[in-house]
C-alpha atoms as one frame of an Amber mdcrd trajectory, in Angstrom:
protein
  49.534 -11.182 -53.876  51.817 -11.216 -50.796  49.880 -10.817 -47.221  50.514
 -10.790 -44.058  50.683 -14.773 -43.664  53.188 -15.283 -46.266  55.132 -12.331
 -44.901  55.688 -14.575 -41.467  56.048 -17.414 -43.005  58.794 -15.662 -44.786
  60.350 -13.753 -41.587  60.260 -17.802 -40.227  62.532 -18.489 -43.109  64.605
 -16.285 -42.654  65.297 -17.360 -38.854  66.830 -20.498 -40.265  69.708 -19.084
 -41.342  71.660 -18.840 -38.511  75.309 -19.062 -37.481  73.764 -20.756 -33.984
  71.354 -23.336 -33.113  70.299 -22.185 -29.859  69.150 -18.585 -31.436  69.049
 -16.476 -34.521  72.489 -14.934 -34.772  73.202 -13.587 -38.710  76.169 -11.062
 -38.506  77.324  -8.611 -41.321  79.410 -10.520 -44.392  78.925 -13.762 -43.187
  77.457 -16.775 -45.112  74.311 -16.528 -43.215  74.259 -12.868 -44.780  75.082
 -14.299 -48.436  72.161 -16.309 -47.926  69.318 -14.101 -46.786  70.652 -11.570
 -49.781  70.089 -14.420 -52.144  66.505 -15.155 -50.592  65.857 -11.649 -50.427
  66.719 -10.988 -53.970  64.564 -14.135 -54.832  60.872 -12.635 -53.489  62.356
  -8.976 -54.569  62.127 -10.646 -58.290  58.863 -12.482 -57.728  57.635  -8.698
 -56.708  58.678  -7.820 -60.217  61.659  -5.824 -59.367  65.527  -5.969 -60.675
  68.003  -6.890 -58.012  71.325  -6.466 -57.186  74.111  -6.478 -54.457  75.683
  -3.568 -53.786  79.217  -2.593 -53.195  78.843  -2.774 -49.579  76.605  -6.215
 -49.591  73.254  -4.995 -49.216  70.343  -6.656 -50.921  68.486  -4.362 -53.179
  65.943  -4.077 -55.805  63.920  -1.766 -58.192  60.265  -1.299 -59.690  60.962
   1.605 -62.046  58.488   4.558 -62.224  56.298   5.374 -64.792  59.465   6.543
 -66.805  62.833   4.540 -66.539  65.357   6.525 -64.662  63.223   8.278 -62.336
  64.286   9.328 -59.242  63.827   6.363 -56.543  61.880   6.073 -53.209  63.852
   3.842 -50.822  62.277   1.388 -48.681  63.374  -0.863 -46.608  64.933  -2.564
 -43.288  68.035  -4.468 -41.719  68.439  -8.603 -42.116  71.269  -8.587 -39.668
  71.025  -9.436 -36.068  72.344  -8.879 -32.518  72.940 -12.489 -30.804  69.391
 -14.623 -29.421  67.703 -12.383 -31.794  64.248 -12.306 -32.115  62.851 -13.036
 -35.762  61.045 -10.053 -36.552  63.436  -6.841 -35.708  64.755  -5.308 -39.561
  63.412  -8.397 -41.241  59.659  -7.611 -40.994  60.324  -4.041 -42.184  62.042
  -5.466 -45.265  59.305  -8.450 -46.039  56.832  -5.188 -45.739  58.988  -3.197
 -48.489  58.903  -6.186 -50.962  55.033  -7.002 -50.280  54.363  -3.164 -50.750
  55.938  -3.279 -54.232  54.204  -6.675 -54.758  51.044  -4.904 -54.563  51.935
  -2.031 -56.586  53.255  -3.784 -59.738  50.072  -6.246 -59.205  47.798  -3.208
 -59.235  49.416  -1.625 -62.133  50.021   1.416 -60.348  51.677   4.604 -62.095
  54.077   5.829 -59.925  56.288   9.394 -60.308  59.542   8.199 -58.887  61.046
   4.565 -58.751  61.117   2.436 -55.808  64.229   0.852 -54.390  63.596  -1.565
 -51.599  66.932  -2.194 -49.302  67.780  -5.088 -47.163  70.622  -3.892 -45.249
  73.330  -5.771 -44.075  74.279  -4.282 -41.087  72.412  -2.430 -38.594  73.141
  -4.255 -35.709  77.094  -3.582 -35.539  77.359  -7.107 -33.510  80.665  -8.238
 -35.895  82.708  -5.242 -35.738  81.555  -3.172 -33.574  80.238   0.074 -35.259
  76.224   0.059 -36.297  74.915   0.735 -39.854  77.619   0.042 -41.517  75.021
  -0.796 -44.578  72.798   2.260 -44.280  76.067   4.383 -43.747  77.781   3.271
 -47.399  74.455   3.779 -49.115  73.886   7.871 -47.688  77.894   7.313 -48.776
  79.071   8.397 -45.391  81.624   5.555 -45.542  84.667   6.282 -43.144  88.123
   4.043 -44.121  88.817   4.281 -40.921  86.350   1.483 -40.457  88.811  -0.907
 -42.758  90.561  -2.311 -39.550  88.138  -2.573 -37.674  87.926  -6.278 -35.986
  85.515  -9.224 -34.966  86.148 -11.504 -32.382  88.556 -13.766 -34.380  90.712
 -11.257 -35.827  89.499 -10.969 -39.315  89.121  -7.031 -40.095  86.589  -5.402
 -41.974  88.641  -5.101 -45.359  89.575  -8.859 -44.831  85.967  -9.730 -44.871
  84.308  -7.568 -47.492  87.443  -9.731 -49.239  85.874 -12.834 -48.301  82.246
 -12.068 -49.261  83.819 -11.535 -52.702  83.500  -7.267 -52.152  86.145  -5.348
 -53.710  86.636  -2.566 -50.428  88.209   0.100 -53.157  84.580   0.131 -54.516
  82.660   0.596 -51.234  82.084   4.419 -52.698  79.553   2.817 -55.284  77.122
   2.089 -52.780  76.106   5.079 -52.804  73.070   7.394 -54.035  73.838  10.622
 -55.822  71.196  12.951 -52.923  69.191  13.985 -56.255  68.259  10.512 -57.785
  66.195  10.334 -53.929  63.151  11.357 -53.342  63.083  10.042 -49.648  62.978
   6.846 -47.450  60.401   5.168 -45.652  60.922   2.181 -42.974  58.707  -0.173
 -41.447  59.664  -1.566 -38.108  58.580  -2.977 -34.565  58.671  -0.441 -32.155
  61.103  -2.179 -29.686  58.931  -0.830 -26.685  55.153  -1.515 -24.782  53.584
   1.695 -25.962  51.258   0.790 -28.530  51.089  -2.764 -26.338  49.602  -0.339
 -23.662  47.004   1.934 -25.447  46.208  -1.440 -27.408  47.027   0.098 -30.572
  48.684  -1.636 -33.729  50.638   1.299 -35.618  52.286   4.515 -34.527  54.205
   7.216 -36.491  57.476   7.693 -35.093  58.596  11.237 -34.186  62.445  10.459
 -34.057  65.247   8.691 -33.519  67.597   9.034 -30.421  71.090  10.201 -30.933
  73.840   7.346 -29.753  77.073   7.013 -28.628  79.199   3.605 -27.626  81.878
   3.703 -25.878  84.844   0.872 -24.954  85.696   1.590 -21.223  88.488   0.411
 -19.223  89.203   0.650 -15.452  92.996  -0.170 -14.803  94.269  -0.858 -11.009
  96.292  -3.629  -9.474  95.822  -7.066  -9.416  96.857  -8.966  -6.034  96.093
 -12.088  -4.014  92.652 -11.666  -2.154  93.701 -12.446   0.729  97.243 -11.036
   0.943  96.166  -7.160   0.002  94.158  -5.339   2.701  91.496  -3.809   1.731
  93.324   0.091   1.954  95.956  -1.151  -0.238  93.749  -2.489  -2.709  93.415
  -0.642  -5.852  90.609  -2.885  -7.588  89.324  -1.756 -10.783  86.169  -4.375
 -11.007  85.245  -2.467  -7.577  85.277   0.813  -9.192  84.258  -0.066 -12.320
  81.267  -1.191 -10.340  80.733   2.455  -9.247  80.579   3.903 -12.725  78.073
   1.238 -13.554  75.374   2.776 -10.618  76.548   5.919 -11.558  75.780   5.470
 -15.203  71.960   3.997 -14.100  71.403   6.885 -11.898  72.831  10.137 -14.145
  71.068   8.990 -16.998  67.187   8.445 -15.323  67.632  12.014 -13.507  68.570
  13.030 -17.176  65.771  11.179 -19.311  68.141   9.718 -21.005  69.127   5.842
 -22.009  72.362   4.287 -20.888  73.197   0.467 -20.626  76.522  -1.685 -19.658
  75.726  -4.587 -21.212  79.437  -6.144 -21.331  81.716  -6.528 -18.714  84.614
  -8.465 -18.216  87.148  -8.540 -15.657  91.370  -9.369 -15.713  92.666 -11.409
 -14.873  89.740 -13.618 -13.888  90.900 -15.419 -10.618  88.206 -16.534  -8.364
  91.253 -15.191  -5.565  92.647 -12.239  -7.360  91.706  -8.578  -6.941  91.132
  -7.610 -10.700  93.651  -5.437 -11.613  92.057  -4.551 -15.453  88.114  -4.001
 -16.170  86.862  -3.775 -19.681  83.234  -2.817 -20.293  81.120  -0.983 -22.476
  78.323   1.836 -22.901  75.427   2.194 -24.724  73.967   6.285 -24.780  71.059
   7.740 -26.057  68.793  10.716 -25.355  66.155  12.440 -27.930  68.807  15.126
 -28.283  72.023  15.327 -28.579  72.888  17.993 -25.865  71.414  15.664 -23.227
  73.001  12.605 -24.491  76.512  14.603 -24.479  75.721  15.633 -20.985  75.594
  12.792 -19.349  78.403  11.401 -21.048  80.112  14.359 -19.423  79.145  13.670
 -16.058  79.824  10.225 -16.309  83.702  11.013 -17.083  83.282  12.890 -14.313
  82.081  10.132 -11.840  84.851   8.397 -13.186  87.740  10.455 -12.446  86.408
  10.827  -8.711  86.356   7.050  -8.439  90.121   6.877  -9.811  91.358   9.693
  -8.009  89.969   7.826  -4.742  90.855   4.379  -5.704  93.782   5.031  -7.467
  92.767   4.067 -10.629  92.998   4.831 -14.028  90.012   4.934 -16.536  89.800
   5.421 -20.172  87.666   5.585 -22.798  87.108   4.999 -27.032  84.124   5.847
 -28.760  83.077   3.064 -31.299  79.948   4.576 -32.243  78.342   7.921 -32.780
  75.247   8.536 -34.885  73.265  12.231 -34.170  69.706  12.432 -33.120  67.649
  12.918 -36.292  63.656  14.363 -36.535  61.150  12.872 -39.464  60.768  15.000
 -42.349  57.098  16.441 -41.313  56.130  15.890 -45.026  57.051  11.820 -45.019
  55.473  11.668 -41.033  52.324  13.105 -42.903  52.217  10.411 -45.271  52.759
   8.124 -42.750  50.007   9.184 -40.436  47.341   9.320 -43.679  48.584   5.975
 -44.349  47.915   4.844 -40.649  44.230   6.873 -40.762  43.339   5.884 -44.271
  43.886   1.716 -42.905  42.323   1.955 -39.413  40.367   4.966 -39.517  42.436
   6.712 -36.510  42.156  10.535 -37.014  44.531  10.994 -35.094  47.386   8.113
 -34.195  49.930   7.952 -32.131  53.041   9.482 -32.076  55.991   7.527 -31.090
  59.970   8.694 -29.928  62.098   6.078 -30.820  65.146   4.997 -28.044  66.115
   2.653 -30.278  68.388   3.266 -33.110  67.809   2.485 -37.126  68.932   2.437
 -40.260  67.002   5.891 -40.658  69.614   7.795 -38.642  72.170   7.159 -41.509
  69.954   7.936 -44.556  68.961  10.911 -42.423  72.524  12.378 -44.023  71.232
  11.009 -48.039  67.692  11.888 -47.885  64.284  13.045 -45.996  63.096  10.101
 -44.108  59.958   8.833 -41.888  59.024   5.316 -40.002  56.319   3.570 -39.089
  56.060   1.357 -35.645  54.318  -1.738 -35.549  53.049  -3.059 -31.914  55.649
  -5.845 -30.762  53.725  -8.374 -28.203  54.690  -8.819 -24.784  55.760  -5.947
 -23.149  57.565  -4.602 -26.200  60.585  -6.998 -25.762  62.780  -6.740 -29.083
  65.985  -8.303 -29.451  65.359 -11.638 -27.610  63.448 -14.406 -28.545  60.102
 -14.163 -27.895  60.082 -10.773 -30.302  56.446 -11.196 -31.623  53.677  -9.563
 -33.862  50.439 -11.044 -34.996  49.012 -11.469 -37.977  46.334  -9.205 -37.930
  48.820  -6.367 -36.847  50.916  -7.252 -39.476  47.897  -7.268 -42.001  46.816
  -4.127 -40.742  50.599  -2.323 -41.358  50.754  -3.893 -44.971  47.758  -1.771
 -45.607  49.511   1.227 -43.554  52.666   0.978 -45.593  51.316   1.059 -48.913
  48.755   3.595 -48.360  51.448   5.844 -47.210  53.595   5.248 -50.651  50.303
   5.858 -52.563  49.871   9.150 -50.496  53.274  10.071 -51.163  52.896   9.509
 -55.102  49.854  11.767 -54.811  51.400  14.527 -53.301  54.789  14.233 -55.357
  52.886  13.844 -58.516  51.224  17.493 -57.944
């Protein structure tokens, strides 16, 4: 039976395949991707289920119900990641899925739907751009628009699902029919210090924060530093650098989450006034009203700065997903699951800031998560990402005592 040691051991595995040696980097239809799927699928048949790839190169597999052709229960998790990853974010949730239906099959259990556990190939979005690309083609939300999208060396989306040996006129397979689904439950570090701070191991999360990214761009007029006074200057990394306070400040009076995490100036002279700024934003609020207002008042910043510094700003969405709420029936589940393992009567209810793979089955299916504490402060997507074993041993539990809960209820 799979426990929580072999389920590290496995996540360390996983962290080997890598397109970089200084950090785990493992980016949607790449051959680091081909290989986790085919590792994946490996422990998904040891777990007794079938497997497959699907149409839109996610990893999946089945334990049929006590009838063939039941409808399915979808677990499951990302195995893509953002650069420097840390080892544990989307993996663990997946290792959890197979180990759950390890245990199941092991214990003979009779279950009234199927069970489908995913490993998803993109959550992250770091190759092209837009997130849950994987998650979006199984709720079959697909958008062709996506088909020229572009990484960093010019090879577009369609070019690639080429490449992995994907046929993109089939994407539409991918995805469930909304009545062969019976819901979807994920497994995942929380990506924050809460549980850290009430020294807690598992939480039942509430939500999931509704996101926008944007591609920004802050045009002026490059000239020589030293020739161009300063009330001639029109420098766009100057007022660029005014958005960037202004994003920080509209979003904490709002409660919201914003981040410029890229920025990149043109032309790049140590001795030239920047005439071209490119940089992004990441926004996300519980709802979707806030979110939207702040994004409004940042455009609004914006204009003020160009209209003073004669400059010109513009903006292109790469990525929307809505807030989404737990299906109070699955978050029940989850929280029995949680009480039934630790004996909490009561456990804690989390908000999550940080996007998943849930927001896009959200449009497919009813859907719930459980958060697992993540060491040291709660930092996720870096390195030194961490659970322990106990905590681990101690969501394994969690997680399958919620499926058995759910069978209980959908049996009667």
């Amino acid at each position: 039976m799979i426990d929580a040691k072999t389920i590290l051991n496995r996540c360390d595995a996983l962290a080997n395949q890598s397109s970089t040696r200084t950090g785990i980097e493992r980016v949607y239809l790449s051959p680091e991707h081909a290989a986790v799927n085919l590792q994946a699928g490996h422990w998904m048949q040891e777990a007794g289920m079938t497997t497959w790839m699907d149409a839109a190169g996610n990893q999946r597999g089945r334990l049929e119900g006590a009838t063939p052709g039941l409808p399915t229960l979808l677990l499951g998790s990302h195995l893509d990641t953002v650069p420097n990853a840390g080892r544990f974010d989307g993996i663990l949730g997946v290792m959890l899925a197979i180990a759950v239906v390890d245990r199941l099959r092991e214990s003979d259990a009779t279950l009234p739907f199927a069970i489908d556990v995913l490993a998803f190939g993109d959550e992250e979005g770091t190759r092209f751009g837009t997130a849950l690309l994987g998650s979006r083609a199984v709720a079959g939300t697909w958008d062709d628009q996506w088909w020229t999208l572009a990484d960093k060396s010019g090879t577009t989306l369609r070019e690639a699902f080429v490449e992995f040996g994907l046929d993109p006129a089939k994407v539409g397979d991918a995805a469930y029919r909304s009545d062969d689904v019976v819901g979807y439950l994920e497994a995942h570090i929380e990506q924050g210090p809460y549980l850290e701070e009430a020294d807690l191991p598992l939480a039942v999360v509430s939500s999931i924060a509704g996101a926008r990214r944007f591609a920004l761009t802050m045009t002026g007029e490059a000239g020589h530093a030293g020739g161009v006074p300063f009330h001639r200057r029109h420098d766009a990394l100057a007022g660029a650098s005014e958005v960037v306070l202004a994003v920080e400040q509209l979003a904490r009076e709002a409660g919201a989450i914003a981040t410029v995490g890229r920025l990149q100036a043109f032309p790049g002279g140590v001795n030239v006034i920047p005439g071209r700024v490119e940089f992004s934003l990441d926004l996300r609020a519980e709802t979707d009203d806030v979110r939207d207002a702040v994004w409004a008042q940042i455009q609004d910043v914006a204009a003020e700065i160009c209209t003073r510094r004669g400059l010109a700003f513009a903006d292109e969405q790469t990525h929307g997903a809505p807030a989404v709420v737990a299906a109070p029936h699955l978050r029940d589940v989850i929280r029995a699951g949680i009480t039934a393992t630790t004996g909490e009567p009561d456990p804690m209810v989390l908000f999550s800031k940080a996007g998943h793979d849930a927001m896009a089955v959200a449009d497919l299916t009813d859907w719930a998560m459980l958060f697992i504490r993540n060491g040291r402060g709660g930092i996720s997507h870096h390195p030194d990402e961490t659970v322990t074993e106990a905590d681990v041993a101690v969501a394994l539990d969690a997680f399958e005592a919620a499926v058995r809960a759910y069978a209980a209820t959908y049996a009667a």
